[in-house]
C-alpha positions as CSV (number, residue, x, y, z in Angstrom):
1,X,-13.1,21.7,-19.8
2,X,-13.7,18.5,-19.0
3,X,-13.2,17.5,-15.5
4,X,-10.4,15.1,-14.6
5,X,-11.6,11.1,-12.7
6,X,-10.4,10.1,-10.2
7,X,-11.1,6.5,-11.9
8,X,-8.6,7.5,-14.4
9,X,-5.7,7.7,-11.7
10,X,-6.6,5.1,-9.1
11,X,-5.7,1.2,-10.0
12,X,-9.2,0.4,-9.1
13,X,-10.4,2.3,-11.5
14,X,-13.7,4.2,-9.8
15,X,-14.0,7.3,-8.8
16,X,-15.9,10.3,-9.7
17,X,-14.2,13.8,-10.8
18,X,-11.7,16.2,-9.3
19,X,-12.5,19.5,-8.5
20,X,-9.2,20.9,-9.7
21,X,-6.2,18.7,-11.1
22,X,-3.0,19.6,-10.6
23,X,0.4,17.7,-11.6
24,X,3.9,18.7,-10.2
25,X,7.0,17.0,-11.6
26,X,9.3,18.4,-8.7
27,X,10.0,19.4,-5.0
28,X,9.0,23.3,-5.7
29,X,5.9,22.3,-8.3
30,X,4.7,20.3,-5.1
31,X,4.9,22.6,-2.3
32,X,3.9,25.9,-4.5
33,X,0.6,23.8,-5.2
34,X,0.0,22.6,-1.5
35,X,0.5,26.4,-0.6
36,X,-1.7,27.7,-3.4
37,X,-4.6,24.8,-2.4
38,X,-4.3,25.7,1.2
39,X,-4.2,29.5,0.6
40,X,-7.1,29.3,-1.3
41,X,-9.2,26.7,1.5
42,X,-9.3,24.3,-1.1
43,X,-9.3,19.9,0.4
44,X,-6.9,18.8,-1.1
45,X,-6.0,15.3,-1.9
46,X,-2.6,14.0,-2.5
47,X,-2.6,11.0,-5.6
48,X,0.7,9.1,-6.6
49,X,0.1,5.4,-8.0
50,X,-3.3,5.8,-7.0
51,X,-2.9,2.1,-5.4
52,X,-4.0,2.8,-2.0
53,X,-7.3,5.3,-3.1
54,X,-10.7,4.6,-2.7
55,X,-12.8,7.8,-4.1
56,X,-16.5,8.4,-3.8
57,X,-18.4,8.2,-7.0
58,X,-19.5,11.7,-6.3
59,X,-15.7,12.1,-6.3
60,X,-13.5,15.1,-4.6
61,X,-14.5,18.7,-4.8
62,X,-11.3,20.4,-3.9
63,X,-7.7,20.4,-5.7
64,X,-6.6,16.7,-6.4
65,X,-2.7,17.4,-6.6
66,X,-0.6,14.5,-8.5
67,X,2.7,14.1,-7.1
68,X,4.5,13.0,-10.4
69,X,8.5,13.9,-9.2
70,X,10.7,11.2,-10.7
71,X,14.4,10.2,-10.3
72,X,16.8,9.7,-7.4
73,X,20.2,11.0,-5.6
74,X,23.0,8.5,-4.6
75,X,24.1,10.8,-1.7
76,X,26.7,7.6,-0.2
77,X,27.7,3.9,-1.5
78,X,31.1,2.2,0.7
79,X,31.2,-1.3,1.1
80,X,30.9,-0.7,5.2
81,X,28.2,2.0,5.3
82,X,26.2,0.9,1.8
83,X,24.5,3.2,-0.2
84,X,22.0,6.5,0.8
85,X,20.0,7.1,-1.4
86,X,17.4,9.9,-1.4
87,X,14.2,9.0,-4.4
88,X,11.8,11.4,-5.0
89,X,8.3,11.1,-3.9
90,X,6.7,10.8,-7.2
91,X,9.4,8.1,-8.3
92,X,8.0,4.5,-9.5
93,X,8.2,2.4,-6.3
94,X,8.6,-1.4,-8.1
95,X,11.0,1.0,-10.8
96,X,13.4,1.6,-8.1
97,X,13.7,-1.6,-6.6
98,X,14.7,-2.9,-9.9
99,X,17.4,-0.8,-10.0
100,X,18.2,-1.3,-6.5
101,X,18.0,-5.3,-6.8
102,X,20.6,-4.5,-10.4
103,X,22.8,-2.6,-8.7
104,X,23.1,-5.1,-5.6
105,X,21.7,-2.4,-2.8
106,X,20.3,-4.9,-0.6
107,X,17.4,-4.8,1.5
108,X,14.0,-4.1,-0.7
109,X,13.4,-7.1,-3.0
110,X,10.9,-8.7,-1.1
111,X,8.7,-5.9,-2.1
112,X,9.0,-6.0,-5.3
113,X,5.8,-5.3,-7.2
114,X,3.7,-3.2,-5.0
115,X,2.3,-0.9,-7.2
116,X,2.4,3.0,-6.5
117,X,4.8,6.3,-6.0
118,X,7.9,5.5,-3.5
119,X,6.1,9.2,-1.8
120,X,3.7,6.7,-0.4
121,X,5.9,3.7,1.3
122,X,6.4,5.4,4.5
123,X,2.9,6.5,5.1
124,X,1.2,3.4,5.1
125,X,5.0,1.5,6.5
126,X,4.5,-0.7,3.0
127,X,5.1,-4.5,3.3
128,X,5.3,-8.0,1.7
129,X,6.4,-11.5,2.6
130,X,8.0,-10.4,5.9
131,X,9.8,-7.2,4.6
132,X,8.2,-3.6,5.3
133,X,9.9,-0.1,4.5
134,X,11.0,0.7,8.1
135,X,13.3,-1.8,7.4
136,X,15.7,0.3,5.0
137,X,14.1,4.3,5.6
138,X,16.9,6.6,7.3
139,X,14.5,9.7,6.7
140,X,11.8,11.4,5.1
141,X,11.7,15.0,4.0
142,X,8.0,16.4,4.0
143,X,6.3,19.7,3.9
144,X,4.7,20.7,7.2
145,X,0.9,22.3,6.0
146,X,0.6,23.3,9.5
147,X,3.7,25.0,9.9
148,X,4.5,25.9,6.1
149,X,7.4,24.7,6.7
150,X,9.8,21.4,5.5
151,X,10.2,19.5,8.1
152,X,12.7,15.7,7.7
153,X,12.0,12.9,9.7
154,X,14.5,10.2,11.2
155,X,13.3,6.8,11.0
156,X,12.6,7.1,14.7
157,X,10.7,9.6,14.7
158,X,8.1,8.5,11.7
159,X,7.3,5.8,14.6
160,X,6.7,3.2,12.0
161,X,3.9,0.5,13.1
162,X,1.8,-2.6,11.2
163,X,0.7,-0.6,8.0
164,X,1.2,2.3,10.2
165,X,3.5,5.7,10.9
166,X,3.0,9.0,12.2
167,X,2.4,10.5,8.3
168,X,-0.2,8.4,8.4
169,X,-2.1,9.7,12.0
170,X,-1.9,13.1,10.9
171,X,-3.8,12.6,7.1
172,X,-7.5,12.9,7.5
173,X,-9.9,12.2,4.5
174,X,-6.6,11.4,2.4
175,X,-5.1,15.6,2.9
176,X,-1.7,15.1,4.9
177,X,-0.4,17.4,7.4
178,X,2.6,16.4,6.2
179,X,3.3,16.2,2.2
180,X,5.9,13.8,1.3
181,X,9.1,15.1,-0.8
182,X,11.8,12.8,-1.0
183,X,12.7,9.7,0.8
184,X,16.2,7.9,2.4
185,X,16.7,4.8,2.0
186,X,20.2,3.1,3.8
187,X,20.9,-0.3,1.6
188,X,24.1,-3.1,2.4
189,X,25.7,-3.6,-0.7
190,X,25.6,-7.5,-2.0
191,X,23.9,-9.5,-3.8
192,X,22.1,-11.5,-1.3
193,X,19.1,-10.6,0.4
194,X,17.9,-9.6,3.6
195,X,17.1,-12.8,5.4
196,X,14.1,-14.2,4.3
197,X,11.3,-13.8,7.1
198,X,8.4,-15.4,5.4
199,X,7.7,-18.8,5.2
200,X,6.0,-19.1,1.6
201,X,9.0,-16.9,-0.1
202,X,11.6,-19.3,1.6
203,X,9.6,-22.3,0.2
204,X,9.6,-20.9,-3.5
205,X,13.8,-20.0,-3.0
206,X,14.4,-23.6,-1.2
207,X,15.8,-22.0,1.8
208,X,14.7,-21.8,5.2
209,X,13.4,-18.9,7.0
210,X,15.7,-16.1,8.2
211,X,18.5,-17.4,5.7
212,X,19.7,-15.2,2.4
213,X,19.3,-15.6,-1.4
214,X,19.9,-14.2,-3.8
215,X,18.5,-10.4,-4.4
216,X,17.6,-11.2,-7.8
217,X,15.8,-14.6,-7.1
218,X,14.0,-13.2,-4.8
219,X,12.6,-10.5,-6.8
220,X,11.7,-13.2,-9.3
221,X,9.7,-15.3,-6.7
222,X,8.0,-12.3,-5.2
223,X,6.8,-11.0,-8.7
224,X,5.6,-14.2,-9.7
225,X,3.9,-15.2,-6.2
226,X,2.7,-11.8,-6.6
227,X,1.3,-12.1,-9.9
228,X,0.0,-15.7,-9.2
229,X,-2.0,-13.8,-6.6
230,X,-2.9,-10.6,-9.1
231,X,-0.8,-8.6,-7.1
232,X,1.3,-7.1,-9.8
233,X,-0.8,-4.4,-12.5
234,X,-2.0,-5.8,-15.5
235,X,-4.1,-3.7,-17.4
236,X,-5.4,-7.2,-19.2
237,X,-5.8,-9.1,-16.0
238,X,-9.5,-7.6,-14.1
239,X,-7.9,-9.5,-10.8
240,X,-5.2,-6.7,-10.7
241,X,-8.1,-3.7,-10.7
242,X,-7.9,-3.5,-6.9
243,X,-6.5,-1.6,-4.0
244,X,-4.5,-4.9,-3.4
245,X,-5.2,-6.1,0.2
246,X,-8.3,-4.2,0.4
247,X,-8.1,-5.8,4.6
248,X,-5.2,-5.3,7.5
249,X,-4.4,-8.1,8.7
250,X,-6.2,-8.1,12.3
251,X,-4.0,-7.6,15.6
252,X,-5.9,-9.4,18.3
253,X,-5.1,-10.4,22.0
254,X,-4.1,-13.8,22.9
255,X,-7.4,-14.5,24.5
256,X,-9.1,-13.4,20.8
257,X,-6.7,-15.5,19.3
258,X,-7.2,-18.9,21.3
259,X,-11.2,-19.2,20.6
260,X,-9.9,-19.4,16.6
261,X,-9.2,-22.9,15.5
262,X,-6.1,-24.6,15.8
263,X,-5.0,-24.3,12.1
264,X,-5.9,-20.6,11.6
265,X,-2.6,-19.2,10.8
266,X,-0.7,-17.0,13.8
267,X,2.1,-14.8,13.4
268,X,4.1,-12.5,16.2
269,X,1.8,-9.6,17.3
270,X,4.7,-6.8,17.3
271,X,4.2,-6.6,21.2
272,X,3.7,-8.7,24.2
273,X,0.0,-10.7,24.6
274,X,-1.0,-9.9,20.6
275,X,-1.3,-12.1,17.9
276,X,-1.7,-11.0,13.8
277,X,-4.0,-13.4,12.2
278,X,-4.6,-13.7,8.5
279,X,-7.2,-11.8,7.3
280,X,-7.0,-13.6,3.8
281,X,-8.0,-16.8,6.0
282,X,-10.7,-15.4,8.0
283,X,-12.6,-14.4,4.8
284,X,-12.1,-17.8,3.7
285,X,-13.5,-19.5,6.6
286,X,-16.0,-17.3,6.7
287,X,-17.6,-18.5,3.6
288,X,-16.2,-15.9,1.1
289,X,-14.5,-18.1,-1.7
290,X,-12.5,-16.2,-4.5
291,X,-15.1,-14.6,-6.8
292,X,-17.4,-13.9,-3.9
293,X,-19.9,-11.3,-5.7
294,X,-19.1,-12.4,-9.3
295,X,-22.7,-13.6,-9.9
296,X,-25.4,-11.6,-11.3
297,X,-27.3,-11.5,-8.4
298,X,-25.0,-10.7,-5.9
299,X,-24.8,-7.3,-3.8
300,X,-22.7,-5.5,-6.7
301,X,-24.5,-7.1,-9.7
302,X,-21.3,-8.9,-10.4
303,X,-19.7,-5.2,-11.4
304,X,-17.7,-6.1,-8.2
305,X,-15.9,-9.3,-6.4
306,X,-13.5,-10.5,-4.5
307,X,-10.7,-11.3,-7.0
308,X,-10.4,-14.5,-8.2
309,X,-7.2,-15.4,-7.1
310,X,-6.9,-13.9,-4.0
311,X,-9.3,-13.4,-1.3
312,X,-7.8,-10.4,0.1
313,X,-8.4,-8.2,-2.8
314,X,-11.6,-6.6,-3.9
315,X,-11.8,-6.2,-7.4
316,X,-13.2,-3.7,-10.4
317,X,-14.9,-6.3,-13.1
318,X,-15.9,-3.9,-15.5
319,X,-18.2,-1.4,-15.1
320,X,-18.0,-1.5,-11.2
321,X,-18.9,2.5,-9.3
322,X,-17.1,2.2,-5.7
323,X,-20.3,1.8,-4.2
324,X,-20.0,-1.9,-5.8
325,X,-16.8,-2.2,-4.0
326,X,-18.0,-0.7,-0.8
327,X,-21.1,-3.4,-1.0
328,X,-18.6,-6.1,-1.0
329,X,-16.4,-5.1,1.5
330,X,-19.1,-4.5,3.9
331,X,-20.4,-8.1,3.4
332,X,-17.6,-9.4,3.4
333,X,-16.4,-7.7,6.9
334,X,-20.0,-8.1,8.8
335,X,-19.2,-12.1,7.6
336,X,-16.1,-12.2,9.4
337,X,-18.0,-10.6,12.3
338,X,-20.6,-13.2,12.2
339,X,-18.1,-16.1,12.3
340,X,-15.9,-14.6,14.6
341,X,-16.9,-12.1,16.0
342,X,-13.7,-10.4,14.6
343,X,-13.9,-6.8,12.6
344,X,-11.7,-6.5,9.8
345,X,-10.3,-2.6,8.6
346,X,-9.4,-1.3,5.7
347,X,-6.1,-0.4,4.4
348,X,-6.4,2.1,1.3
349,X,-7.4,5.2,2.0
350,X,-11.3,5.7,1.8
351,X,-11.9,9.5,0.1
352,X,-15.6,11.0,0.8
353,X,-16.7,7.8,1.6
354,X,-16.9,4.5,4.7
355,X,-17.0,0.9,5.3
């Protein structure tokens, strides 16, 4: 049989071959397979989208388990508490906000068009243009590996951070302890939005920040900033064969942050004394234009490059093996250091492989 790639389910499209391949379409299909992979001592790697995967070319020799569940549960909807509504893990992320945005359940159309399963919003806390999923999750319902067991998180208790929750801390090498199932999401009913927190979506509505528009304008703004950016999957577009922002952007102290220049861009830190800068500008500044490795000669053979569009994403341009990707990143990041003396992280998930 022929073995499964991992470049066939990752948006990147690189990645070398799965030990074992395994789809489950629901709740049971998922945890029979975890139990079966762990019973067995068998890595196992949780896929979804496959947006937020970077897999070695030598790919992953244990059970590579797609979570493919699909569908969701309107559990409440009253004009006072809004709507509860549980989606399953598998469940098209940018396909539910749709619906959400049609069926005015406020609260997630600023991130519209981020590629992926819903299963993997609350690992990573997923966010755009000032909106993130901590926002709107009441709770997840996982499956404890540890404890063989299904265990439900409160909102609280996932202890949601930048890019960042406790789902995350416990997966190591891309295996969770904790397997995502379903998710809860609490949405206000109307048809305006949340207020709008960032200042380049306010510009393209013609409001000013932390006022409201309207849900569906703002989906159309955020997909078409989003696209303008090659943000939003196009299988005919090589800027959208990425892990999106392949960089977080950096959390420094206030010290860090004076010694920058007086235009780099600054935003609140999430906690007293630190400052998030723009990693998008840093890359910039430090010399790395959009295209950065697109020539011939460069450190992937132009196989790889920063996408030319956006200088946050690092991009598949045909051909490209991750090590192309990896070559880029890592000149890109010991730049940065260079400049200013600042080290960028990644945010996907790097499987069998490092920066």
């Amino acid at each position: 049989m022929t073995p499964i790639l991992l470049s066939a389910l990752t948006t990147s499209a690189v990645g070398g071959p799965a030990g074992s391949y395994i789809e489950a379409r629901s709740e049971a299909e998922i945890i029979d397979a975890v139990r079966s992979a762990d019973a067995g001592g068998q890595p196992l790697l949780i896929i979804g989208g496959g947006s937020n995967l970077l897999v070695s070319d030598a790919g992953f020799p244990g059970t590579v388990l797609k979570i493919a569940s699909a569908g969701f549960t309107v559990n409440a909807e009253d004009s006072c508490g809004g709507v509860a509504v549980v989606v399953q893990a598998g469940h098209n992320w940018d396909a539910f906000v749709d619906h959400a945005v049609r069926h005015a359940w406020s609260g997630v159309e600023a991130l519209s068009g981020i590629p992926g399963a819903t299963g993997a919003t609350p690992v990573q806390n997923v966010g755009a243009y000032g909106a993130d999923v901590s926002q709107t999750i009441a709770a997840v319902r996982t499956w404890d590996r540890e404890r063989n067991a299904v265990k439900t998180f409160t909102n609280s208790e996932l202890k949601f951070g930048y890019r960042d929750s406790v789902l995350k801390q416990a997966t190591v090498n891309g295996s969770p302890r904790y397997v995502v199932l379903t998710v809860e999401f609490q949405l206000p009913l109307g048809r305006m939005s949340a207020p709008i927190r960032y200042a380049e979506l306010a510009r393209a509505l013609g409001v000013e920040q932390g006022q409201r528009a309207y849900s569906s304008d703002v989906r159309r703004e955020v997909l078409r900033l989003r696209a303008s950016k090659g943000m939003v999957w196009n299988a005919a577009d090589r800027d959208t064969y990425s892990t999106g922002s392949f960089f977080t952007n950096p959390i420094v102290s206030e010290d860090v942050a004076a010694r920058l220049p007086q235009d780099a861009p600054r935003y609140p830190g999430g906690a007293d004394g630190l400052t998030k800068l723009s990693a998008a500008w840093l890359i910039d500044q430090s010399g790395f234009a959009k295209g950065f490795g697109l020539a011939p000669d460069s450190v992937s053979g132009g196989r790889a490059s920063l996408s030319t569009k956006h200088t946050l994403a690092i991009t598949n341009r045909g051909g490209a093996s991750t090590a192309d990707m990896l070559a880029v990143a890592r000149e890109v990041r010991h730049g940065v250091v260079e400049r200013f003396g600042i080290e960028l992280h990644p945010e996907p998930l790097l499987i069998g492989v490092t920066l």
